[in-house]
Each structure stands twice: as C-alpha cells, then as structure tokens.
HTML snippet that shows the backbone in 3Dmol.js (N, CA, C, O; Angstrom):
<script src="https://3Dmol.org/build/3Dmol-min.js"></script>
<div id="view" style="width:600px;height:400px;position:relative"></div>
<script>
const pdb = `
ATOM      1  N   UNK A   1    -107.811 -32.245 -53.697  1.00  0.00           N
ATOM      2  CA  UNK A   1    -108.066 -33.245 -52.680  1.00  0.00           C
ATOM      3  C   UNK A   1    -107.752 -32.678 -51.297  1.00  0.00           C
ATOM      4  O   UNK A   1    -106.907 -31.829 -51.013  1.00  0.00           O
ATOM      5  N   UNK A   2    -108.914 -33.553 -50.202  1.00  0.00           N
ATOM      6  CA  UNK A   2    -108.564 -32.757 -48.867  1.00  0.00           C
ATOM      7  C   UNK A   2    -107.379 -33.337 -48.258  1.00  0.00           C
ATOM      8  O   UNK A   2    -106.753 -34.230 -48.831  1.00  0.00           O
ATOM      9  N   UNK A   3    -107.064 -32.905 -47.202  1.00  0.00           N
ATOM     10  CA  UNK A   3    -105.647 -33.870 -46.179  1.00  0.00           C
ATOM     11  C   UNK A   3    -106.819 -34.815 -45.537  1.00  0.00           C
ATOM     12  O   UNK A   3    -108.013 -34.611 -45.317  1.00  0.00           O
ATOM     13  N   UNK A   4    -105.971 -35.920 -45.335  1.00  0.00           N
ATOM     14  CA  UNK A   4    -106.365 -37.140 -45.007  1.00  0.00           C
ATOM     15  C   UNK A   4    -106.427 -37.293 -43.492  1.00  0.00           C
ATOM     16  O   UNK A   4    -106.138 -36.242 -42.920  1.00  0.00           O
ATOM     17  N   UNK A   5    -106.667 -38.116 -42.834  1.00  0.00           N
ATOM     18  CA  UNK A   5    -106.998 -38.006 -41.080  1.00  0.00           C
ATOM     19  C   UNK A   5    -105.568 -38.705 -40.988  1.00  0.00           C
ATOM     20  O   UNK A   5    -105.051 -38.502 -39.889  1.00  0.00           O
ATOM     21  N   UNK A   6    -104.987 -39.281 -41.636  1.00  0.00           N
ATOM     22  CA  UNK A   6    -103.728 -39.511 -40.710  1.00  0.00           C
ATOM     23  C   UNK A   6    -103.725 -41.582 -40.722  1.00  0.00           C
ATOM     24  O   UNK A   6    -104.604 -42.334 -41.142  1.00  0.00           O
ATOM     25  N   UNK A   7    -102.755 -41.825 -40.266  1.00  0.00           N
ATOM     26  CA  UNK A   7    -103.031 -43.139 -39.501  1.00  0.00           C
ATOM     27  C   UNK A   7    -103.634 -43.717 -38.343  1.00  0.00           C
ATOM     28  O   UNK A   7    -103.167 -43.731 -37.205  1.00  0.00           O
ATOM     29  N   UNK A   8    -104.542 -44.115 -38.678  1.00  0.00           N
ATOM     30  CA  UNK A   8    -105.631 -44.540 -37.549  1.00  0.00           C
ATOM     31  C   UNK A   8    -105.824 -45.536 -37.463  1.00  0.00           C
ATOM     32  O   UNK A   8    -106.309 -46.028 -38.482  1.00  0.00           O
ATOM     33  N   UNK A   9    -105.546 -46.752 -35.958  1.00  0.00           N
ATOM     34  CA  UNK A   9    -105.366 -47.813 -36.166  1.00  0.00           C
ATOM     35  C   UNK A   9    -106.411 -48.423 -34.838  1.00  0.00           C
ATOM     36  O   UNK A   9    -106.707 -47.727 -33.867  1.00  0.00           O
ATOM     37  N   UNK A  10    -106.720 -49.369 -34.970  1.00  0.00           N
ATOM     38  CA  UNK A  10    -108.144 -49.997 -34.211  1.00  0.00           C
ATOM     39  C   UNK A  10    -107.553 -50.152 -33.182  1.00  0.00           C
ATOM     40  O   UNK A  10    -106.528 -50.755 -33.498  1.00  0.00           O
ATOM     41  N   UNK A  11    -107.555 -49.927 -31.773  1.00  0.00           N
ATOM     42  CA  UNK A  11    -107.201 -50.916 -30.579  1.00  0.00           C
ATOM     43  C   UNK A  11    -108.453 -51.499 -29.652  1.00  0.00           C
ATOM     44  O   UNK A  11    -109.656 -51.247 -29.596  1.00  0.00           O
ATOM     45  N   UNK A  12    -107.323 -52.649 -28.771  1.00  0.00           N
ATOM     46  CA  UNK A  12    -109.077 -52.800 -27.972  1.00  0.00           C
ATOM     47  C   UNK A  12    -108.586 -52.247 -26.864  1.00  0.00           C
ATOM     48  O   UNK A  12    -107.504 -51.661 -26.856  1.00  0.00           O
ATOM     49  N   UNK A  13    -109.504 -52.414 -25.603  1.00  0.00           N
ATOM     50  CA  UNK A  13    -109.758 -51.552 -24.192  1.00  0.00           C
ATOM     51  C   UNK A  13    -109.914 -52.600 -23.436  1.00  0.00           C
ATOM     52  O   UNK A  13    -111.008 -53.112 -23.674  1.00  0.00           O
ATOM     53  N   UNK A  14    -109.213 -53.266 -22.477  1.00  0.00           N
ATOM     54  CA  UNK A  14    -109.691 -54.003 -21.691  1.00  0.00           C
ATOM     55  C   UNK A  14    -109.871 -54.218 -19.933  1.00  0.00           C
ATOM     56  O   UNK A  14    -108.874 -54.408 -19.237  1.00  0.00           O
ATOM     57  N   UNK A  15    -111.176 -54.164 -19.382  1.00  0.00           N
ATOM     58  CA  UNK A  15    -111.538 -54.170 -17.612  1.00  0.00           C
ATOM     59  C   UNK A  15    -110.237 -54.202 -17.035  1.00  0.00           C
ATOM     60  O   UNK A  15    -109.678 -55.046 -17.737  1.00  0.00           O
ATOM     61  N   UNK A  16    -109.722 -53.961 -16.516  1.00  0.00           N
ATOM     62  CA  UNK A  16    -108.586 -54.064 -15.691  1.00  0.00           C
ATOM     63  C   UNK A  16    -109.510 -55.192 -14.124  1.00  0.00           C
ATOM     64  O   UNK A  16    -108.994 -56.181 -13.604  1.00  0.00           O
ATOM     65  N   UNK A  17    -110.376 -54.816 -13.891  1.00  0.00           N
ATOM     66  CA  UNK A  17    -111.236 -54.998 -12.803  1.00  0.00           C
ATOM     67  C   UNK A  17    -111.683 -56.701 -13.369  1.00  0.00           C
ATOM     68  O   UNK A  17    -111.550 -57.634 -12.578  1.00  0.00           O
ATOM     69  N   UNK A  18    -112.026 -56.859 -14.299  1.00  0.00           N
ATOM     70  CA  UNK A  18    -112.718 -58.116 -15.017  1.00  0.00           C
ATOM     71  C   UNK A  18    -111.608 -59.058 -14.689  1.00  0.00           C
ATOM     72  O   UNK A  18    -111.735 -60.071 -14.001  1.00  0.00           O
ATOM     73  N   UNK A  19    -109.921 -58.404 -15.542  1.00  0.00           N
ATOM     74  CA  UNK A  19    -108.880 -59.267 -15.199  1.00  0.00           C
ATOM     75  C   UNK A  19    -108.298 -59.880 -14.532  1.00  0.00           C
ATOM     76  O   UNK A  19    -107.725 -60.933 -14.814  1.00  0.00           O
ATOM     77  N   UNK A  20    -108.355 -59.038 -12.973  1.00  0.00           N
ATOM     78  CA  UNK A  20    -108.298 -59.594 -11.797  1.00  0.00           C
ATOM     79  C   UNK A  20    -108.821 -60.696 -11.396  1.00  0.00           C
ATOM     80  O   UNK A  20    -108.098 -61.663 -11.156  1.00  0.00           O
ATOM     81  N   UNK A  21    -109.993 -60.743 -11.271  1.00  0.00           N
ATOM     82  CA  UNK A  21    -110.991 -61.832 -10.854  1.00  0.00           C
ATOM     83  C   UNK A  21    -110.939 -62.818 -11.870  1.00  0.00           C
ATOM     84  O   UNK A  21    -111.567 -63.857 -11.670  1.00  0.00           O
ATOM     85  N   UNK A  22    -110.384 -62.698 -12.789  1.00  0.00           N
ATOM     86  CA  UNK A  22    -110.736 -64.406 -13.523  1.00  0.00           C
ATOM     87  C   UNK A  22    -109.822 -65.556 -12.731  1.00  0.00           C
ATOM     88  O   UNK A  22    -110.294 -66.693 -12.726  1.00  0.00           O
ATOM     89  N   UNK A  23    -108.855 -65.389 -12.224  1.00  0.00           N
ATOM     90  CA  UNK A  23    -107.984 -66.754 -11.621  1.00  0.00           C
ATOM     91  C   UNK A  23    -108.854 -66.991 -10.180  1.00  0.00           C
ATOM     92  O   UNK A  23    -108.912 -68.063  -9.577  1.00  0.00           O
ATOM     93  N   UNK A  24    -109.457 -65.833  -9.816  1.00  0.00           N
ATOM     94  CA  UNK A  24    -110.526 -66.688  -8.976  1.00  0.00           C
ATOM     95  C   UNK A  24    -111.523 -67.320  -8.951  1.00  0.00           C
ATOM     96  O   UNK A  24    -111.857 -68.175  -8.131  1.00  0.00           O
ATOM     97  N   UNK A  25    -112.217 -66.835 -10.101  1.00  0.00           N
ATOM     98  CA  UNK A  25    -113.633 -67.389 -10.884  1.00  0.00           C
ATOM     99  C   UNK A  25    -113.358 -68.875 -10.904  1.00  0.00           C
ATOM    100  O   UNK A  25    -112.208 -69.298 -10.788  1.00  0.00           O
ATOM    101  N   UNK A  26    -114.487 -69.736 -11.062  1.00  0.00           N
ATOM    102  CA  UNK A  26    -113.964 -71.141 -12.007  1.00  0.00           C
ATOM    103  C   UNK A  26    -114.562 -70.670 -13.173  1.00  0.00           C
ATOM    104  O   UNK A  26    -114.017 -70.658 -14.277  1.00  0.00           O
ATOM    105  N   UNK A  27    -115.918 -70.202 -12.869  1.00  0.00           N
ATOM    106  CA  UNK A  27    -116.880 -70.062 -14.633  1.00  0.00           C
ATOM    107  C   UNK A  27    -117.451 -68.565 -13.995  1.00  0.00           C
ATOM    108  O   UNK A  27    -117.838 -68.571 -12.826  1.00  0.00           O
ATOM    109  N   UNK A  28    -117.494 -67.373 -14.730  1.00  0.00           N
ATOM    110  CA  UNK A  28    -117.875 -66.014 -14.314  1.00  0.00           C
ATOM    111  C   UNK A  28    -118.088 -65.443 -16.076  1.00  0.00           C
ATOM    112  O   UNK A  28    -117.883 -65.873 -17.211  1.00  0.00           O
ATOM    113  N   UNK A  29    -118.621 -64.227 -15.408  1.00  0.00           N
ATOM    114  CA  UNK A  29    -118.868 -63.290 -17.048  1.00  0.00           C
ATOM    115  C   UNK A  29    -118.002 -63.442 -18.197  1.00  0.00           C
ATOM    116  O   UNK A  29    -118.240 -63.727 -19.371  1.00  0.00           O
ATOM    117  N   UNK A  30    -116.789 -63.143 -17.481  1.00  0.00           N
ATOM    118  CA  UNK A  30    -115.218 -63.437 -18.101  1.00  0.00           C
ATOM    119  C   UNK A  30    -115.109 -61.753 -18.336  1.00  0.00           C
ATOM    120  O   UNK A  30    -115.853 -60.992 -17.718  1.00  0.00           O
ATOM    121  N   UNK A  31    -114.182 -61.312 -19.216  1.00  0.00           N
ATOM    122  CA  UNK A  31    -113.339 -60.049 -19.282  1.00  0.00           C
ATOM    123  C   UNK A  31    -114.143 -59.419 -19.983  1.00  0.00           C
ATOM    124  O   UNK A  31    -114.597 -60.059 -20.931  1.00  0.00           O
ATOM    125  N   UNK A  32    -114.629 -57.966 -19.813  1.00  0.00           N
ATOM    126  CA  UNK A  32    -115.371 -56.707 -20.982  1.00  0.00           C
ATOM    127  C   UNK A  32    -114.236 -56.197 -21.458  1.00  0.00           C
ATOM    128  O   UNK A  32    -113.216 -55.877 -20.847  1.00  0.00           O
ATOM    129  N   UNK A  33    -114.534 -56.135 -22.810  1.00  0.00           N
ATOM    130  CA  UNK A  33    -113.789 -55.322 -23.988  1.00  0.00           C
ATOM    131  C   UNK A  33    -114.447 -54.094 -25.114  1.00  0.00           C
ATOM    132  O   UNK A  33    -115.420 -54.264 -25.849  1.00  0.00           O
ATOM    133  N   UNK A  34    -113.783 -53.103 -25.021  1.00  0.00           N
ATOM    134  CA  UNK A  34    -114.097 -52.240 -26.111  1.00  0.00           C
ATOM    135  C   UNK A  34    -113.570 -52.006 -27.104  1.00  0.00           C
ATOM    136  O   UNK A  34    -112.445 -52.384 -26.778  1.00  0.00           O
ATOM    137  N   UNK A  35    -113.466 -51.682 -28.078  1.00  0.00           N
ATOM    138  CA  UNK A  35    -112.627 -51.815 -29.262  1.00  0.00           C
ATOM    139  C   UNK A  35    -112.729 -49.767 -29.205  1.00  0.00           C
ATOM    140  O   UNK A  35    -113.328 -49.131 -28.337  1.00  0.00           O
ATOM    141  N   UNK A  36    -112.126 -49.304 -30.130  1.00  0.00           N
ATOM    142  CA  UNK A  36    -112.177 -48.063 -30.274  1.00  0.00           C
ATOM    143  C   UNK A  36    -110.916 -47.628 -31.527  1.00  0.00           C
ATOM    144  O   UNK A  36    -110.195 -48.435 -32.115  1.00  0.00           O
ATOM    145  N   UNK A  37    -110.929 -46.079 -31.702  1.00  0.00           N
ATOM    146  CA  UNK A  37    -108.985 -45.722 -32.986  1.00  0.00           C
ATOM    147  C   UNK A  37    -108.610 -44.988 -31.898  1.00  0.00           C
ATOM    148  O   UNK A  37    -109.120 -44.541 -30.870  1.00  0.00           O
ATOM    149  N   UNK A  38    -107.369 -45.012 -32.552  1.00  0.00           N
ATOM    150  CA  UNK A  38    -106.664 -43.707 -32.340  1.00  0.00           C
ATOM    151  C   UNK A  38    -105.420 -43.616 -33.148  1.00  0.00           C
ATOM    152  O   UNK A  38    -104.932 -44.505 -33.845  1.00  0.00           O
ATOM    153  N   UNK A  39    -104.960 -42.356 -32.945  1.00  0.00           N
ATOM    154  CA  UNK A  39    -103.950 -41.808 -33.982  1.00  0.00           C
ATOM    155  C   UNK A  39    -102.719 -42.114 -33.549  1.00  0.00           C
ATOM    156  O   UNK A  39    -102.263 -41.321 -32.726  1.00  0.00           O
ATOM    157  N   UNK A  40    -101.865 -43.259 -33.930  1.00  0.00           N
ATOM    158  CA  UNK A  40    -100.266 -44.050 -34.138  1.00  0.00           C
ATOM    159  C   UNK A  40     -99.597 -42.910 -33.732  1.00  0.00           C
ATOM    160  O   UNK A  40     -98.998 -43.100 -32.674  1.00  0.00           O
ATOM    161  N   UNK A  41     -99.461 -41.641 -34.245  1.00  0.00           N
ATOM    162  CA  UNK A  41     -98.109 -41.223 -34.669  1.00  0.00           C
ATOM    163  C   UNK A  41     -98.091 -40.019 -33.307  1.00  0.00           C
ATOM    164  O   UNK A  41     -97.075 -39.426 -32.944  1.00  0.00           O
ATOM    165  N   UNK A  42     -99.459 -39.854 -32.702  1.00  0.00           N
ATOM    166  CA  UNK A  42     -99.317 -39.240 -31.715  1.00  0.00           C
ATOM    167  C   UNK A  42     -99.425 -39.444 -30.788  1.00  0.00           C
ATOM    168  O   UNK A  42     -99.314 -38.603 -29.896  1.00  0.00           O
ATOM    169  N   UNK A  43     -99.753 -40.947 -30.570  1.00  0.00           N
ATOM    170  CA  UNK A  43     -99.901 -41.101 -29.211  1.00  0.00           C
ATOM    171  C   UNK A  43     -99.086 -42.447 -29.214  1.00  0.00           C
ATOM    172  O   UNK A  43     -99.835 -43.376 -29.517  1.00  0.00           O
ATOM    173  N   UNK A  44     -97.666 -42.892 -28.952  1.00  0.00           N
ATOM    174  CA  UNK A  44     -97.595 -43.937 -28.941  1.00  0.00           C
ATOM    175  C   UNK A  44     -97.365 -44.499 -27.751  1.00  0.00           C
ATOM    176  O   UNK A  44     -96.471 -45.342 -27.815  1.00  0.00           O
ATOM    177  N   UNK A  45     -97.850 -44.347 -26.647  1.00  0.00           N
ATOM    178  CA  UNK A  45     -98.077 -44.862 -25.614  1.00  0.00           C
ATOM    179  C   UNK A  45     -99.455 -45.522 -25.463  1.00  0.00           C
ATOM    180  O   UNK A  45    -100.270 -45.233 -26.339  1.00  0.00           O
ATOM    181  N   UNK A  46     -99.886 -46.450 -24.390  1.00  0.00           N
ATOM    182  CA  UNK A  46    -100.878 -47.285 -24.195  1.00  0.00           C
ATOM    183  C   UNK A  46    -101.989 -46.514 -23.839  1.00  0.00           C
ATOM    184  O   UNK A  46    -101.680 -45.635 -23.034  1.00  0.00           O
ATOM    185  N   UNK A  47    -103.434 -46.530 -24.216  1.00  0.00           N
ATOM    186  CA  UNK A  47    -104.228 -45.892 -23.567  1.00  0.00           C
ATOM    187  C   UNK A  47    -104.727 -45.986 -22.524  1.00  0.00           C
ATOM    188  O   UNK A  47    -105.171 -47.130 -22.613  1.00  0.00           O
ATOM    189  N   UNK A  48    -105.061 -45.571 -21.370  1.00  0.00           N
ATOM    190  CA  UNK A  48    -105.891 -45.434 -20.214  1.00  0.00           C
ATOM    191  C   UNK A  48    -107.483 -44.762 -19.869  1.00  0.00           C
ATOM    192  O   UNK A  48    -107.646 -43.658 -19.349  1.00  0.00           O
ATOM    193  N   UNK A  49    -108.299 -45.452 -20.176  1.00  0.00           N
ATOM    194  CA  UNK A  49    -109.833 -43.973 -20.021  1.00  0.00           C
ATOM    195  C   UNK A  49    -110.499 -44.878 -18.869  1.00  0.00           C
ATOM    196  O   UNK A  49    -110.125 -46.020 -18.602  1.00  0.00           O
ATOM    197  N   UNK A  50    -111.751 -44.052 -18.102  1.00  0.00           N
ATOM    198  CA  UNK A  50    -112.662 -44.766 -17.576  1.00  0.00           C
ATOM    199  C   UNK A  50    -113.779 -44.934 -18.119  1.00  0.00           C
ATOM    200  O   UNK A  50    -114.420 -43.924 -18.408  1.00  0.00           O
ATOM    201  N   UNK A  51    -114.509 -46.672 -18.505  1.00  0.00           N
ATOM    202  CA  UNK A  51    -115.273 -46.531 -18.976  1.00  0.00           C
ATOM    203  C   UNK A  51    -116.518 -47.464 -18.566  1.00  0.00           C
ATOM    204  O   UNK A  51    -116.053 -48.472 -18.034  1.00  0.00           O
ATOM    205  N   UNK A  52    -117.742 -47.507 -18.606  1.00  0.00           N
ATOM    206  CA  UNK A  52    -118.297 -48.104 -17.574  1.00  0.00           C
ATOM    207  C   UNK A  52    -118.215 -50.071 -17.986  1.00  0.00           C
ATOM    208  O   UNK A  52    -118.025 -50.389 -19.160  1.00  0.00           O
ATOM    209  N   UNK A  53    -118.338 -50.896 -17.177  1.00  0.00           N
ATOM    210  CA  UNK A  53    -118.105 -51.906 -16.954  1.00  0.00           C
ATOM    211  C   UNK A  53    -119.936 -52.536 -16.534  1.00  0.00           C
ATOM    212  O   UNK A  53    -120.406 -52.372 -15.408  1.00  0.00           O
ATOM    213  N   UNK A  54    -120.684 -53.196 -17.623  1.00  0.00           N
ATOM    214  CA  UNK A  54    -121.208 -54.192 -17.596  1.00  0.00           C
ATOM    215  C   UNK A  54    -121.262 -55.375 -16.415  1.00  0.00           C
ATOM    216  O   UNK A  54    -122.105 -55.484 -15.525  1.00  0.00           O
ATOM    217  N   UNK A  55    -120.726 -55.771 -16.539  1.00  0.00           N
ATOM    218  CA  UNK A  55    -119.738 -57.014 -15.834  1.00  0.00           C
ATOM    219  C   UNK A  55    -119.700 -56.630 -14.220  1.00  0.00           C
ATOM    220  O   UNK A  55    -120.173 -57.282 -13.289  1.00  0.00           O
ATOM    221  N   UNK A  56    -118.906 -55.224 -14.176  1.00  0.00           N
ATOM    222  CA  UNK A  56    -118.536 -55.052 -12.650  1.00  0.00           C
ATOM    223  C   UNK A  56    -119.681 -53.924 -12.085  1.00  0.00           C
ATOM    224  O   UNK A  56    -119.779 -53.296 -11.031  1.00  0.00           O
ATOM    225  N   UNK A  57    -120.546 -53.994 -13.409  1.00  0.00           N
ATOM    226  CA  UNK A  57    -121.751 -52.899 -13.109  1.00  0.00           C
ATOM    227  C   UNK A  57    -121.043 -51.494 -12.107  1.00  0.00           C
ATOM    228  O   UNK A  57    -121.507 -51.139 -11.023  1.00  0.00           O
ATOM    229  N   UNK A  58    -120.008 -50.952 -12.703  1.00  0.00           N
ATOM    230  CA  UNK A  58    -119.633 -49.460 -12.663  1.00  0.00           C
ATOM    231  C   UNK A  58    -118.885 -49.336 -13.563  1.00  0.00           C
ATOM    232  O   UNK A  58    -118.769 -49.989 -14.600  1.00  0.00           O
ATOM    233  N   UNK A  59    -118.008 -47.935 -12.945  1.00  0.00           N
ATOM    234  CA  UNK A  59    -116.846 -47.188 -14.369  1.00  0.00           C
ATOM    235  C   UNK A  59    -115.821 -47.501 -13.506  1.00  0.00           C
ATOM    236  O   UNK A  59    -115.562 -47.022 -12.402  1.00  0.00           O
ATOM    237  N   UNK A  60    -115.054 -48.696 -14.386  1.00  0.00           N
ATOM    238  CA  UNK A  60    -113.451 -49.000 -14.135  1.00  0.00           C
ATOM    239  C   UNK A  60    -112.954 -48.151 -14.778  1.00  0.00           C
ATOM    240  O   UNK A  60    -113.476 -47.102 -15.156  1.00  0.00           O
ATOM    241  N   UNK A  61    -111.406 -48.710 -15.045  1.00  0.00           N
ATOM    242  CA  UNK A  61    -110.265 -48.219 -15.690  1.00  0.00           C
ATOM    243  C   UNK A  61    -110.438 -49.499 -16.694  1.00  0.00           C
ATOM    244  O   UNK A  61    -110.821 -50.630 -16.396  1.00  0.00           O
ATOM    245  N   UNK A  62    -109.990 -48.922 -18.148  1.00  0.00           N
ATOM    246  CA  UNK A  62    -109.757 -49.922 -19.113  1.00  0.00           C
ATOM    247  C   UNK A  62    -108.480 -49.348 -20.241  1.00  0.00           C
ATOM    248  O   UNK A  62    -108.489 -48.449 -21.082  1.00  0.00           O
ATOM    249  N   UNK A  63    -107.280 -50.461 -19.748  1.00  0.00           N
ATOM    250  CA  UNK A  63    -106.149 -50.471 -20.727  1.00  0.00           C
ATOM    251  C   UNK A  63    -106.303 -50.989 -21.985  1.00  0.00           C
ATOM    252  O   UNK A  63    -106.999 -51.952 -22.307  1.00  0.00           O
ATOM    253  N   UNK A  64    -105.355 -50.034 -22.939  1.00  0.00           N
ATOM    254  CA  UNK A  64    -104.853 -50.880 -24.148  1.00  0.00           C
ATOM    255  C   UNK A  64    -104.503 -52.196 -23.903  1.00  0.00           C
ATOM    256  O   UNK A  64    -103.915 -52.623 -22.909  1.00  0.00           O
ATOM    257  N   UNK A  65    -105.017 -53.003 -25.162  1.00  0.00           N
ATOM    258  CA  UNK A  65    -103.935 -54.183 -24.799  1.00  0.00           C
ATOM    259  C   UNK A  65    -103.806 -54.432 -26.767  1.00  0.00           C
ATOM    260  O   UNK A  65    -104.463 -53.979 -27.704  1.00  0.00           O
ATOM    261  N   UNK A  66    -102.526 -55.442 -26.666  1.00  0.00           N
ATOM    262  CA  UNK A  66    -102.236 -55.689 -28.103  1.00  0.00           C
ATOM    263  C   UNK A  66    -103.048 -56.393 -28.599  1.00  0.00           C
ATOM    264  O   UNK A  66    -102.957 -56.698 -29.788  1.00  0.00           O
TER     265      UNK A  66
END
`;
const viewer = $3Dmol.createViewer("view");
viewer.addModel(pdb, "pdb");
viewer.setStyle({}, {cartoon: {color: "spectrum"}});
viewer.zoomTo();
viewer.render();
</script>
C-alpha cells in the first residue's frame, strides 16, 4: 500500500471586501465564498490568498473562516 496524503480538511475562503459593506447595504449581493483543503498538520494557521471576487468584480483578499 501507498502513503496516504495526510489529513486534509475542507475550509471556506471568505471576501474580506464583501464583509465590509454588508452593515451598509440594506439588500446587496451579500458575501462571496470559496470552499477549498488544506493540510491540518502543516499549516495551522488561517489562510490568506488573493482571489478574484464576483461581487466586487476584482481580486480581493479572502480569509479562512471557521
């Protein structure tokens, strides 16, 4: 048998840019989310990437969230 990939666990990604603006909105797009893995045991800090934004029609920043 081969070695296994490890623990790999789902997180989501969320607009940082989207988040802002909702307490100003009354009714708007609302928040973009990505789902994506990554590996528990090596990274246990929150992720950070830029990825493009729908919504704010460019490339924000999008955090982990729980």
């Amino acid at each position: 048998m081969g070695k296994s990939k490890g623990v790999r666990v789902t997180i989501t990604l969320e607009c940082t840019t989207c988040r802002q603006g909702v307490e100003e909105q009354e009714r708007g797009p609302g928040i973009f989310r990505y789902t994506s893995t990554k590996n528990r045991r090596n990274s246990p800090s929150r992720l950070e990437c830029s990825k493009f934004c729908p919504n704010c029609n460019r490339h924000t920043v999008f955090k982990e969230i729980k």
